[in-house]
mmCIF file of the N, C-alpha and C atoms, coordinates in Angstrom:
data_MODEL
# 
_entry.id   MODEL 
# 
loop_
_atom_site.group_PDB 
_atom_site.id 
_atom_site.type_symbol 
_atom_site.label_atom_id 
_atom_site.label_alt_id 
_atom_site.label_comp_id 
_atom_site.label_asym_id 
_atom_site.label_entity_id 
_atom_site.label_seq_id 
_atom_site.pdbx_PDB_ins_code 
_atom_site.Cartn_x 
_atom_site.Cartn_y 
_atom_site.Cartn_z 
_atom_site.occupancy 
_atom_site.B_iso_or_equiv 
_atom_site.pdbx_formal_charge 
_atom_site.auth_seq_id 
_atom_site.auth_comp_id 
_atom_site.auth_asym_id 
_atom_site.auth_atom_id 
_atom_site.pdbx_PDB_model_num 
ATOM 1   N N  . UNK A 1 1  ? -10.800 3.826  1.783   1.00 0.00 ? 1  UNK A N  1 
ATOM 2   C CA . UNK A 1 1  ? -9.571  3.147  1.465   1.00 0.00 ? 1  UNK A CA 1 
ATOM 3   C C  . UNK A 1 1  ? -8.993  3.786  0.201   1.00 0.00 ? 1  UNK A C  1 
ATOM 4   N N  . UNK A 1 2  ? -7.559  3.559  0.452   1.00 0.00 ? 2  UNK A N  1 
ATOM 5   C CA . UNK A 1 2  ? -6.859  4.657  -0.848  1.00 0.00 ? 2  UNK A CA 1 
ATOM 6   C C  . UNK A 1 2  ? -5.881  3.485  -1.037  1.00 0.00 ? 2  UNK A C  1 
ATOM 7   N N  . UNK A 1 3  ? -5.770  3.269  -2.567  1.00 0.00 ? 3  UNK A N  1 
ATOM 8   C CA . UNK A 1 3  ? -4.961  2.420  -3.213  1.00 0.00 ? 3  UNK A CA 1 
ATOM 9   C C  . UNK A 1 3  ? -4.171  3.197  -4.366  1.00 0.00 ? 3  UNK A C  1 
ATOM 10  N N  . UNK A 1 4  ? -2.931  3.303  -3.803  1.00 0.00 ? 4  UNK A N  1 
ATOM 11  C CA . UNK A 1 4  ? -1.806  3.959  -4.819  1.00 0.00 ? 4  UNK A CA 1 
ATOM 12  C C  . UNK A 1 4  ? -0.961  3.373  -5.026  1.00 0.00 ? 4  UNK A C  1 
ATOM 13  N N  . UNK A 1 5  ? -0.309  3.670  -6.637  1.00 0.00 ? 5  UNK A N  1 
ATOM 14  C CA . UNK A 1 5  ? 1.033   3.018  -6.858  1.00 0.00 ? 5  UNK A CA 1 
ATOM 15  C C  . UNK A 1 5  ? 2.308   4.315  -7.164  1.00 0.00 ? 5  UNK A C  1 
ATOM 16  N N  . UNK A 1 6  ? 3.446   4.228  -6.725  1.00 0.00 ? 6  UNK A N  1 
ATOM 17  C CA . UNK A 1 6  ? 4.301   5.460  -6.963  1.00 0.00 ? 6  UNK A CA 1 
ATOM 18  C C  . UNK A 1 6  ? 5.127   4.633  -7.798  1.00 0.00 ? 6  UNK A C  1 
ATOM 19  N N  . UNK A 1 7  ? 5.742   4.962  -9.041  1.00 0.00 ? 7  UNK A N  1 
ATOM 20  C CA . UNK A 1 7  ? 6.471   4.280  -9.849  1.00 0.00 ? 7  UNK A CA 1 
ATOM 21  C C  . UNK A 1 7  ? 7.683   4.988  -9.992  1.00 0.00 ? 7  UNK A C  1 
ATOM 22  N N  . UNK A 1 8  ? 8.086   5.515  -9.537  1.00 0.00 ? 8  UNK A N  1 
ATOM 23  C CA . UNK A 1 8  ? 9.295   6.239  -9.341  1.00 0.00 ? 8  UNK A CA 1 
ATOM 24  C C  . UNK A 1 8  ? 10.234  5.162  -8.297  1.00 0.00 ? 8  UNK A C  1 
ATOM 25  N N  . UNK A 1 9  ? 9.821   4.620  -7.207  1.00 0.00 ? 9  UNK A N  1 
ATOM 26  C CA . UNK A 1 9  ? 10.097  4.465  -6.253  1.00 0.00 ? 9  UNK A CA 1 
ATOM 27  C C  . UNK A 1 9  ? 9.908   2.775  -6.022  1.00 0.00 ? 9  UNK A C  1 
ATOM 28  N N  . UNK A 1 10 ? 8.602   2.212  -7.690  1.00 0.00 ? 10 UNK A N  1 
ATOM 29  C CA . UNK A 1 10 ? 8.250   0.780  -7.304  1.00 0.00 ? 10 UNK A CA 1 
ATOM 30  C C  . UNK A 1 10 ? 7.015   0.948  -5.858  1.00 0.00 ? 10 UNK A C  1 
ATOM 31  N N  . UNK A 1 11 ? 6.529   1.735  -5.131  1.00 0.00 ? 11 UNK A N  1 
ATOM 32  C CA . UNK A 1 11 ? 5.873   1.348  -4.170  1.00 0.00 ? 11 UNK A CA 1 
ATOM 33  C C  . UNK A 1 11 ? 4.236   1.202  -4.133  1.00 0.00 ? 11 UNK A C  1 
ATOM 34  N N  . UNK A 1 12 ? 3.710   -0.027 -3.631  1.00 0.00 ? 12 UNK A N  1 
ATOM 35  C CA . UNK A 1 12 ? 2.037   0.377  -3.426  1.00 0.00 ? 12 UNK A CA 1 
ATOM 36  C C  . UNK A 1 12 ? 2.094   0.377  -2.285  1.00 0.00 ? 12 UNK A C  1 
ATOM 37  N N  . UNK A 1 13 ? 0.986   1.547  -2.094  1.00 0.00 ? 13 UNK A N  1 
ATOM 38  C CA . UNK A 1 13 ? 0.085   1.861  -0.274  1.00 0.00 ? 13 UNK A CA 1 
ATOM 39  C C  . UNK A 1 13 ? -0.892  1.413  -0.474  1.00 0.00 ? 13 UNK A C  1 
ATOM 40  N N  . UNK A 1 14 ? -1.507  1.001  0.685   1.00 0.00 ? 14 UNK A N  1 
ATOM 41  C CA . UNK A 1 14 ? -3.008  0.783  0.554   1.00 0.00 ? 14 UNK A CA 1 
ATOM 42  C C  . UNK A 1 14 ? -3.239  1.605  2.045   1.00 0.00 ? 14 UNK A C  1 
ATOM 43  N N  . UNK A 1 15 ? -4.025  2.635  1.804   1.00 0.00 ? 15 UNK A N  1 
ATOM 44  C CA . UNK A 1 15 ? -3.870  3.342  3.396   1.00 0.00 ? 15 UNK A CA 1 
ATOM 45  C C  . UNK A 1 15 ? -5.652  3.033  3.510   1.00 0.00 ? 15 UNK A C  1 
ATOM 46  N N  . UNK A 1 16 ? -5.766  2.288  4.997   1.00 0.00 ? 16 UNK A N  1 
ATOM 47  C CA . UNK A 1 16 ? -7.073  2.517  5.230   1.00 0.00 ? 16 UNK A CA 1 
ATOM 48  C C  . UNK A 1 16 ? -8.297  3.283  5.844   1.00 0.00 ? 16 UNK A C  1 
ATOM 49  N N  . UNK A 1 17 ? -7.059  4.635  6.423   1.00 0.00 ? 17 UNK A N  1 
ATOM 50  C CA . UNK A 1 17 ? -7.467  5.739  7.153   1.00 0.00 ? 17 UNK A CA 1 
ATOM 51  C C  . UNK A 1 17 ? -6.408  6.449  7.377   1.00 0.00 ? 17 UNK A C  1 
ATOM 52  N N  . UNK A 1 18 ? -6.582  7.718  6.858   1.00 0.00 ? 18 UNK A N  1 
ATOM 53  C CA . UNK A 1 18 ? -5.893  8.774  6.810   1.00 0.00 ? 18 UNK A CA 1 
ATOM 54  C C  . UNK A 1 18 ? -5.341  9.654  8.604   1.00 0.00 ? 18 UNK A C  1 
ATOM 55  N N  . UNK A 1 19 ? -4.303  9.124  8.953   1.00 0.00 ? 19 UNK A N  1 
ATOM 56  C CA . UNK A 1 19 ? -4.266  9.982  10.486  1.00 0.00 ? 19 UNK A CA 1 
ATOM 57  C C  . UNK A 1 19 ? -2.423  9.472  10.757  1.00 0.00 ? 19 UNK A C  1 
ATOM 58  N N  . UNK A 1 20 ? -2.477  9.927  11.502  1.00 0.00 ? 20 UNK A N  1 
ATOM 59  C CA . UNK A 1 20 ? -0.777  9.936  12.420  1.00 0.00 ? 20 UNK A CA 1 
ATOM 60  C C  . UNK A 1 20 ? -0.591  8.559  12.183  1.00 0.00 ? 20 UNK A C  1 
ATOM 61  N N  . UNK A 1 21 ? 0.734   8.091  12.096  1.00 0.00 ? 21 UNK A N  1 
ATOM 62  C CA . UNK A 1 21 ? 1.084   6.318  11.700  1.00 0.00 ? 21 UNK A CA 1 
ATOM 63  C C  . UNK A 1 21 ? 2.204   6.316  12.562  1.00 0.00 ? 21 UNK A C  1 
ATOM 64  N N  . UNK A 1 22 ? 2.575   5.136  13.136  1.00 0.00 ? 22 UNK A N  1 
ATOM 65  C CA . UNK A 1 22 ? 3.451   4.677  13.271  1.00 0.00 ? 22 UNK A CA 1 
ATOM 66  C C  . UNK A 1 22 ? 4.019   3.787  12.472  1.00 0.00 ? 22 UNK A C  1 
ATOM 67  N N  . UNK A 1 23 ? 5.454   3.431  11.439  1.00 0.00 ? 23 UNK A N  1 
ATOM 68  C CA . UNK A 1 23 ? 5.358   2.388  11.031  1.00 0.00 ? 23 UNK A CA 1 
ATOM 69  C C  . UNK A 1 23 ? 5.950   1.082  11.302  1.00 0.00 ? 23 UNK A C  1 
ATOM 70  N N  . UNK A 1 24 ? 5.777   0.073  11.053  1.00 0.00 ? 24 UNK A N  1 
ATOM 71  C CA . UNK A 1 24 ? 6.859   -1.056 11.773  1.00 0.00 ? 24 UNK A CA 1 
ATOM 72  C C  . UNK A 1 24 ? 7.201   -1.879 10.047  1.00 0.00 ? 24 UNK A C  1 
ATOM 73  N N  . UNK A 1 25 ? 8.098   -2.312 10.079  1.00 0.00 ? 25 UNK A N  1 
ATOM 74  C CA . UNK A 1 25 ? 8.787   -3.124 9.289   1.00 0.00 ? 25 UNK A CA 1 
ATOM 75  C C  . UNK A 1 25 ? 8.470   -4.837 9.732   1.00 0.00 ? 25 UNK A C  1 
ATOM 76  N N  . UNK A 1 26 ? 7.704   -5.187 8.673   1.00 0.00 ? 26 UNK A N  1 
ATOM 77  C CA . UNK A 1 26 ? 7.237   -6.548 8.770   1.00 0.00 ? 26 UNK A CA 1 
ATOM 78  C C  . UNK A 1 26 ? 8.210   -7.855 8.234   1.00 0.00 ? 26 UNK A C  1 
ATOM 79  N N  . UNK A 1 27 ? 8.743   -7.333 6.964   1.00 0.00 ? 27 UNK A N  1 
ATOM 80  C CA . UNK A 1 27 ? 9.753   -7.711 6.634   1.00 0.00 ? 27 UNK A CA 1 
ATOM 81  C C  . UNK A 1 27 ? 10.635  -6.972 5.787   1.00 0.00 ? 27 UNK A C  1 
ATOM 82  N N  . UNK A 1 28 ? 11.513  -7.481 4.755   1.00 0.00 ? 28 UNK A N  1 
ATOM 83  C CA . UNK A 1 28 ? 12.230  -6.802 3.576   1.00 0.00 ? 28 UNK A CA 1 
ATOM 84  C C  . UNK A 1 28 ? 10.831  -6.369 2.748   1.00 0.00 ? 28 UNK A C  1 
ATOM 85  N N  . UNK A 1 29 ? 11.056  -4.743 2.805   1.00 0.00 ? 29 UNK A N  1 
ATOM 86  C CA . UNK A 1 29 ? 10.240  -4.184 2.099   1.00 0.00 ? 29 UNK A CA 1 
ATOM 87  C C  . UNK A 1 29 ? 8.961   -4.392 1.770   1.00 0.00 ? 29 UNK A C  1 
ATOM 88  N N  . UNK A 1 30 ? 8.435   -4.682 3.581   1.00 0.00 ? 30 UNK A N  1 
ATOM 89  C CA . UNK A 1 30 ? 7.218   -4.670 3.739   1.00 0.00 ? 30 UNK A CA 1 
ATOM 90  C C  . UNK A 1 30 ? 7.059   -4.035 4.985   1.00 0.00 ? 30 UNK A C  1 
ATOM 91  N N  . UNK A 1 31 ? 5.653   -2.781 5.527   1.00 0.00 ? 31 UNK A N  1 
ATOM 92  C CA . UNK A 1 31 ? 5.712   -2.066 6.392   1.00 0.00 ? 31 UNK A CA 1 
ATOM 93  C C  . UNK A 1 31 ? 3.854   -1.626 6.428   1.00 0.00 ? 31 UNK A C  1 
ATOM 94  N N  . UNK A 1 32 ? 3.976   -1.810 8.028   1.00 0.00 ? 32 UNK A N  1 
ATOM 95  C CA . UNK A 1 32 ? 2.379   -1.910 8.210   1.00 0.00 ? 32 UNK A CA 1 
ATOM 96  C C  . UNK A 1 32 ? 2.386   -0.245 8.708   1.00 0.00 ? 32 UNK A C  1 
ATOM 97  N N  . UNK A 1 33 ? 1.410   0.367  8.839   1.00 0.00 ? 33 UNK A N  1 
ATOM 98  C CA . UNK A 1 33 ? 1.486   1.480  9.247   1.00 0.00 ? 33 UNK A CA 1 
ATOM 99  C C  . UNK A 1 33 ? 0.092   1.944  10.604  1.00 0.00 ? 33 UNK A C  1 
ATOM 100 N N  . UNK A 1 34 ? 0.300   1.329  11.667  1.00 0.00 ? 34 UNK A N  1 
ATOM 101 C CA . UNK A 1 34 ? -0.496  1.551  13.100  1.00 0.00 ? 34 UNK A CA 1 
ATOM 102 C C  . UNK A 1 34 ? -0.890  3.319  13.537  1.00 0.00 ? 34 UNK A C  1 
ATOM 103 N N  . UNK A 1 35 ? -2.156  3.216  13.836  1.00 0.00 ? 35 UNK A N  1 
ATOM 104 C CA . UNK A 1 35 ? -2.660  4.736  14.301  1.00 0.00 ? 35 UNK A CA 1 
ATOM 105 C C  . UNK A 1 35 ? -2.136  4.627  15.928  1.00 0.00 ? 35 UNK A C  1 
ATOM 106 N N  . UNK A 1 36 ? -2.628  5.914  16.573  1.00 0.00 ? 36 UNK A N  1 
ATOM 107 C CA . UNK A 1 36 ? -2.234  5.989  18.173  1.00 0.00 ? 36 UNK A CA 1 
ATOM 108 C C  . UNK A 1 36 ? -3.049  4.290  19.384  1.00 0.00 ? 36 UNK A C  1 
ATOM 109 N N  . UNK A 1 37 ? -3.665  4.340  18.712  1.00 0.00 ? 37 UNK A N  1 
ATOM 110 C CA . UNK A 1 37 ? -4.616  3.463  18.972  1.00 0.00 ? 37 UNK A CA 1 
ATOM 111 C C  . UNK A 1 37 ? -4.123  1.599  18.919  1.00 0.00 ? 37 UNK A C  1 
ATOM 112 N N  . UNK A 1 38 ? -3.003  1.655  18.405  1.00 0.00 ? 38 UNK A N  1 
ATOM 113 C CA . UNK A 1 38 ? -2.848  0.534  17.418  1.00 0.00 ? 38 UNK A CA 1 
ATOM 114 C C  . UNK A 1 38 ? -3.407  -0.356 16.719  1.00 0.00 ? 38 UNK A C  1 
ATOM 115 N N  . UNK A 1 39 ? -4.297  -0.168 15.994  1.00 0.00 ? 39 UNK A N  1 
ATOM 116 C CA . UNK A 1 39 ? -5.177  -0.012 14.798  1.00 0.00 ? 39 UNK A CA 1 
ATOM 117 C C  . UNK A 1 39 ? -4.361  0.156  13.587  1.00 0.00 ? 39 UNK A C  1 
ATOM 118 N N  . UNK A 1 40 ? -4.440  -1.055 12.551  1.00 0.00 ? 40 UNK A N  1 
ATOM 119 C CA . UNK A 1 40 ? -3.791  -0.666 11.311  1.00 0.00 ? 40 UNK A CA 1 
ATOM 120 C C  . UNK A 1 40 ? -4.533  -0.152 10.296  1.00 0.00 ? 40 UNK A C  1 
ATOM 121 N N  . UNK A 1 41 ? -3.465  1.166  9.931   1.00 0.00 ? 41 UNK A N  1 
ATOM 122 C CA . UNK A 1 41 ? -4.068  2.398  9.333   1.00 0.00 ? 41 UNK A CA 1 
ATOM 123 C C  . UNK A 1 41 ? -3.552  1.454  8.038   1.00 0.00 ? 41 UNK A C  1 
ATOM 124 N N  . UNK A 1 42 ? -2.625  0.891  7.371   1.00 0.00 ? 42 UNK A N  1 
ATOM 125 C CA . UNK A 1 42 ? -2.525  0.788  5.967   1.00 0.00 ? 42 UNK A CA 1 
ATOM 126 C C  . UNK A 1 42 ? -0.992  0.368  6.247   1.00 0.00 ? 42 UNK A C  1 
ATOM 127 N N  . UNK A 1 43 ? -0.741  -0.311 4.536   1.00 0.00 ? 43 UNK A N  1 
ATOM 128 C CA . UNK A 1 43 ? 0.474   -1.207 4.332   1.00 0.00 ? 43 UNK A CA 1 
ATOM 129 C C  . UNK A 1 43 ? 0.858   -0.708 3.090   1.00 0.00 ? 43 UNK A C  1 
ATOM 130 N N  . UNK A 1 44 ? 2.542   -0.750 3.188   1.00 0.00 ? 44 UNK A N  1 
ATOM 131 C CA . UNK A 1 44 ? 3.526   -0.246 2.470   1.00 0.00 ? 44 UNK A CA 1 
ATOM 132 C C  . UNK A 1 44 ? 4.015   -1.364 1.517   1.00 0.00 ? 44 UNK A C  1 
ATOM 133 N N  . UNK A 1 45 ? 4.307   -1.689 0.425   1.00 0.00 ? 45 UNK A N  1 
ATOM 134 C CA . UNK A 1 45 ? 4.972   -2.586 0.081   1.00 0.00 ? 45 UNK A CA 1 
ATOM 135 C C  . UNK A 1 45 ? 5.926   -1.941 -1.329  1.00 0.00 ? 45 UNK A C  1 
ATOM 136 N N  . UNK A 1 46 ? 7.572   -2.616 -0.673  1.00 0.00 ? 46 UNK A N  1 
ATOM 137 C CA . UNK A 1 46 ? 8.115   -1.560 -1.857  1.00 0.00 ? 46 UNK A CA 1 
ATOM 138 C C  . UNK A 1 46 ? 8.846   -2.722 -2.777  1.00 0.00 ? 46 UNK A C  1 
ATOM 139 N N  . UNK A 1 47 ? 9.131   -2.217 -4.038  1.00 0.00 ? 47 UNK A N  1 
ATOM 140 C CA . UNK A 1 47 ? 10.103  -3.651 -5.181  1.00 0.00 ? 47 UNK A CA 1 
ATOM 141 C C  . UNK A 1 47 ? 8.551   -4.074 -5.623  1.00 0.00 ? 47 UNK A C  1 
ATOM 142 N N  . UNK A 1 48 ? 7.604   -3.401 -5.403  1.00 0.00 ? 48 UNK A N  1 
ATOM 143 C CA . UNK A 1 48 ? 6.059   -4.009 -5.896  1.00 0.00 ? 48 UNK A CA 1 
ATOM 144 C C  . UNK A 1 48 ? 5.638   -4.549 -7.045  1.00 0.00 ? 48 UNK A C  1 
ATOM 145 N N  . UNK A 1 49 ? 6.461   -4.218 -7.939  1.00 0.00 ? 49 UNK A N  1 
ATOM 146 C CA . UNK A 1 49 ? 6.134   -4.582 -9.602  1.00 0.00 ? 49 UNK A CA 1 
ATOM 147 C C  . UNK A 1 49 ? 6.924   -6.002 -9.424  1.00 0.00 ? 49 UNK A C  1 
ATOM 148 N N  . UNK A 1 50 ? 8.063   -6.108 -8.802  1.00 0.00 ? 50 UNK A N  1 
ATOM 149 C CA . UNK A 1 50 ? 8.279   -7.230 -8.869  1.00 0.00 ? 50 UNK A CA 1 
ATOM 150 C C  . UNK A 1 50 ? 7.883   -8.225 -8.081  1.00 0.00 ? 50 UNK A C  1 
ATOM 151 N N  . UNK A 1 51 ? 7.815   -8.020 -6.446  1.00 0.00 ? 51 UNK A N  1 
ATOM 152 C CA . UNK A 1 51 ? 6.302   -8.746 -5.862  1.00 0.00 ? 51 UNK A CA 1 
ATOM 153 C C  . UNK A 1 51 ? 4.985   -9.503 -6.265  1.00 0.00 ? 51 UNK A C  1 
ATOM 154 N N  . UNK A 1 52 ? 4.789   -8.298 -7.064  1.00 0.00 ? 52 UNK A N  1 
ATOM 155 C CA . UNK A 1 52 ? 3.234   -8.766 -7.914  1.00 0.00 ? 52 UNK A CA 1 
ATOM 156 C C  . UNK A 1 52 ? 2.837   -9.070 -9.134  1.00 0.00 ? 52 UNK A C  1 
ATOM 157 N N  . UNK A 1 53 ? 4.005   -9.640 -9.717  1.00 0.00 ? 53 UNK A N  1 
ATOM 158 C CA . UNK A 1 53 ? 4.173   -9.991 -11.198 1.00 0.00 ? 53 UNK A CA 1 
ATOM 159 C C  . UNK A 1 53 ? 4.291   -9.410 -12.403 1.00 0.00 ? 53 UNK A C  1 
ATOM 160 N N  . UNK A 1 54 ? 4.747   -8.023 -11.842 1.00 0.00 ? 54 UNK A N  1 
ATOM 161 C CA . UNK A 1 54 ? 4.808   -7.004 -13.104 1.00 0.00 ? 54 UNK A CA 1 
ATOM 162 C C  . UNK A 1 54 ? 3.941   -5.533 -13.099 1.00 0.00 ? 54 UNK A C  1 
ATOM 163 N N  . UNK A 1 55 ? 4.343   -4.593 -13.854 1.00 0.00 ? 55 UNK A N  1 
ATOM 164 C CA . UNK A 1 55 ? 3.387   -3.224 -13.933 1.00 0.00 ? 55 UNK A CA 1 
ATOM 165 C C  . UNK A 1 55 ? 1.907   -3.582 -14.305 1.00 0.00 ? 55 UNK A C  1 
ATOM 166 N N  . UNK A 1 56 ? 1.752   -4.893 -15.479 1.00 0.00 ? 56 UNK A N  1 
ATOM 167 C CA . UNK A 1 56 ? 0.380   -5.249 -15.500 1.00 0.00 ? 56 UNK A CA 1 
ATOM 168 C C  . UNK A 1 56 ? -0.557  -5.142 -14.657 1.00 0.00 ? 56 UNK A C  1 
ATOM 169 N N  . UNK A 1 57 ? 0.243   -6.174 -13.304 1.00 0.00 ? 57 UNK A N  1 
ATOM 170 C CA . UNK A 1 57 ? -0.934  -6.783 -12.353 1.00 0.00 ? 57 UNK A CA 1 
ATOM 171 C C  . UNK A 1 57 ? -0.963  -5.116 -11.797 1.00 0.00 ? 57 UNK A C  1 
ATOM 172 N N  . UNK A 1 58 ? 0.166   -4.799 -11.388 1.00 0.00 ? 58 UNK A N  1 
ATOM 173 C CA . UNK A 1 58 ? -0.269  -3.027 -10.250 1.00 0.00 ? 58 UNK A CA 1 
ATOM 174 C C  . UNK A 1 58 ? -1.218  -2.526 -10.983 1.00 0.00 ? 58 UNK A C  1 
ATOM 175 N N  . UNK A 1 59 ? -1.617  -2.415 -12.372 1.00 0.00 ? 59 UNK A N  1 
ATOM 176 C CA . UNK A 1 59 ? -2.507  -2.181 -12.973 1.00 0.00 ? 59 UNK A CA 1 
ATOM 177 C C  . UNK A 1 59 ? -3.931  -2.673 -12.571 1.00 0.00 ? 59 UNK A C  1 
ATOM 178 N N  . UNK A 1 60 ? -3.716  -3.138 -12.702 1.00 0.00 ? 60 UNK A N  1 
ATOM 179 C CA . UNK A 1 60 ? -5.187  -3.768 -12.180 1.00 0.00 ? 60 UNK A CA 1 
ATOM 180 C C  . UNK A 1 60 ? -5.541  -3.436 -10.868 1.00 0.00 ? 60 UNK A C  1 
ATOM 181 N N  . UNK A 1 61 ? -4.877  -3.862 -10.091 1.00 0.00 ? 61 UNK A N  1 
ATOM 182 C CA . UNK A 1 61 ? -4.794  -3.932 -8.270  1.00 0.00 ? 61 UNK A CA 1 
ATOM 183 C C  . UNK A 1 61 ? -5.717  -2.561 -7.959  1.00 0.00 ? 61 UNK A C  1 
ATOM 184 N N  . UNK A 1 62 ? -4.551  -1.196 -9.117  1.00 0.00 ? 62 UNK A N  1 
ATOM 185 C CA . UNK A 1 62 ? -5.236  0.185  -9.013  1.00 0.00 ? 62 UNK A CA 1 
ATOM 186 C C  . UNK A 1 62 ? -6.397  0.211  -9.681  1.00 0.00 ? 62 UNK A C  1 
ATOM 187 N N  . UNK A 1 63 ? -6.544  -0.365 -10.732 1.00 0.00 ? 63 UNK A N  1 
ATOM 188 C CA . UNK A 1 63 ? -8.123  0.044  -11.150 1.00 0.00 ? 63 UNK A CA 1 
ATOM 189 C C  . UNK A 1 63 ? -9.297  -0.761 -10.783 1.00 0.00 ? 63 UNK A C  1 
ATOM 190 N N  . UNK A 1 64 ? -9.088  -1.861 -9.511  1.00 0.00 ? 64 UNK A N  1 
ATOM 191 C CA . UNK A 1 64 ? -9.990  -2.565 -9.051  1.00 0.00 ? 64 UNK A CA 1 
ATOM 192 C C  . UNK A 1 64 ? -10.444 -1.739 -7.544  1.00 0.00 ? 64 UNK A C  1 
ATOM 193 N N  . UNK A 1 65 ? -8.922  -1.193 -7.257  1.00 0.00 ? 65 UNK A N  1 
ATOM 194 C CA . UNK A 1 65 ? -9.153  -0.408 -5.702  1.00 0.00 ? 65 UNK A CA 1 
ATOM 195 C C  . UNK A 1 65 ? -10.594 1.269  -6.180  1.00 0.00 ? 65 UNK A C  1 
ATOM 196 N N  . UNK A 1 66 ? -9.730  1.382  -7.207  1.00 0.00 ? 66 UNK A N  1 
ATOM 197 C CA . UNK A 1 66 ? -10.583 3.102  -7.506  1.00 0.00 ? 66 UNK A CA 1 
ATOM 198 C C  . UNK A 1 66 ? -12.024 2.526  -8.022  1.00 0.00 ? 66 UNK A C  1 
ATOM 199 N N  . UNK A 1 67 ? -12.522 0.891  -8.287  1.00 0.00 ? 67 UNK A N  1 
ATOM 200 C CA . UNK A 1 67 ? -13.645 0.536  -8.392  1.00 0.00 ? 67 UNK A CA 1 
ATOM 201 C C  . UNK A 1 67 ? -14.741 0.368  -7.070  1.00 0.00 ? 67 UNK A C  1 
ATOM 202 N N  . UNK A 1 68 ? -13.646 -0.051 -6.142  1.00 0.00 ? 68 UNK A N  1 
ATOM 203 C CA . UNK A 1 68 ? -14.472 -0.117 -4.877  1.00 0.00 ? 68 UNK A CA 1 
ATOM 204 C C  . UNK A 1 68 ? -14.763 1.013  -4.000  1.00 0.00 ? 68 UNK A C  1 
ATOM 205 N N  . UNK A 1 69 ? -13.501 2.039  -4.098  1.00 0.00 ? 69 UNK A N  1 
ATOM 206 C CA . UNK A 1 69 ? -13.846 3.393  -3.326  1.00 0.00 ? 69 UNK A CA 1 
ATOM 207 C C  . UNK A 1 69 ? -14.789 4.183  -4.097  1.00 0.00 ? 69 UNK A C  1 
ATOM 208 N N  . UNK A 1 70 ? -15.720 4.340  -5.389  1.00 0.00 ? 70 UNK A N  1 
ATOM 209 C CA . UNK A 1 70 ? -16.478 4.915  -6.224  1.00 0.00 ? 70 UNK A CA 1 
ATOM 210 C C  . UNK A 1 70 ? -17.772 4.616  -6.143  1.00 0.00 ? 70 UNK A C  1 
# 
């Protein structure tokens, strides 16, 4: 599992396997991302800092994800 934040853009991924996606739009600036299989590969969420209460919390979110993939 890969947990990123792009701050250019506001967006976190959480991808849970790296391969071909389809994506679908779940709601406003939210997007799941399905393999061939339809199997969800990972989720998009964009406006994220403001979603999740600020750059603080994305802070964390990322240094709890790079705790579990290690």
């Amino acid at each position: 599992m890969k947990i990123s934040y792009d701050p250019e853009v506001d967006a976190l991924s959480i991808i849970f396997r790296e391969t071909t996606v389809t994506t679908k739009e779940l709601g406003e600036g939210i997007a799941a991302d399905y393999d061939a299989e339809g199997l969800l590969a990972g989720i998009e969420v964009l406006n994220a800092s403001v979603r999740f209460g600020g750059r603080e919390t994305l802070s964390q979110i990322i240094l709890e994800g790079v705790g579990l993939a290690a």
